[in-house]
N, C-alpha and C positions, 0 to 999 in steps of 0.2 A: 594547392596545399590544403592539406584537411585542417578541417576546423574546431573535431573533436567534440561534434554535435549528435553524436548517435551515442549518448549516455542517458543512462534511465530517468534521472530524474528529468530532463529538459525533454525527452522525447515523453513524457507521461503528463507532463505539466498543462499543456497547453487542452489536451483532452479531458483533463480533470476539471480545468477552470470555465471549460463552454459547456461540458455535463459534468456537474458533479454527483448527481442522484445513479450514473453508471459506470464512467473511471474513476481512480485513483493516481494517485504522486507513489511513483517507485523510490522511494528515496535510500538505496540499499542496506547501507547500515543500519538506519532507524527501525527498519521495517523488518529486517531478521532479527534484530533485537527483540523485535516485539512478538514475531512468531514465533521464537524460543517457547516462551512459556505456557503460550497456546498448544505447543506441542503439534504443531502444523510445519511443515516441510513449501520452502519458496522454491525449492529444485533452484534457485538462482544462480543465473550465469550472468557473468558481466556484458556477453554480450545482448543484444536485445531479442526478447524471442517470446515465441507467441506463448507455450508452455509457464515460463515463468511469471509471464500476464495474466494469464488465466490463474492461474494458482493465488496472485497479488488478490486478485477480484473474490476468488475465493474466500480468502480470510476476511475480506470487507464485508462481505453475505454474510459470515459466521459473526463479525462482530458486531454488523448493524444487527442481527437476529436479537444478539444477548443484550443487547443495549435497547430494546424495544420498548422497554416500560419507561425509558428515557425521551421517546419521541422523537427521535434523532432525524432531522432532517433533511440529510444526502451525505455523502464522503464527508464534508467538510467535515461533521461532528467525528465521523469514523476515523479521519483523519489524525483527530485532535488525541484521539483513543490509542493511537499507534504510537503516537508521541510518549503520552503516558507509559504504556507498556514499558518503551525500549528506556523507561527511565525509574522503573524499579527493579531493584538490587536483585539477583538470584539467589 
């Protein structure tokens, strides 16, 4: 029986938490939320795929760039950044 283990966030997580300075946590909703207003495109599909990965990693480049004066440490701060995003109003 499947066990319903090939979903973004749990297949991302465990990469994010041994490097954080090179992956990221797909956590879908959160993170199209946040690319909305960035005006960046996740091409996201539910299923897992290398495309959609890349493009995640993408906006993490573009937002550790703009958060530079910030100091920002690895994903983790980026992470926190995404959070935020998907939680202001349009």
């Amino acid at each position: 029986a499947a066990i319903g283990a090939a979903k973004w966030t749990l297949a991302t997580s465990f990469s994010f938490l041994r490097y954080p300075d090179e992956h990221m946590v797909m956590r879908p909703a959160v993170t199209q939320q946040a690319a909305a207003p960035c005006r960046l495109q996740l091409d996201y599909r539910p299923e897992l795929d290398r495309r959609t990965y890349g493009r995640l990693l993408a906006f993490a480049r573009v937002l550790r760039e703009t958060m530079a004066s910030l100091n920002p440490t690895d994903h983790f701060d980026v992470q926190g950044i995404v959070g935020f995003l998907a939680d202001v109003p349009d």
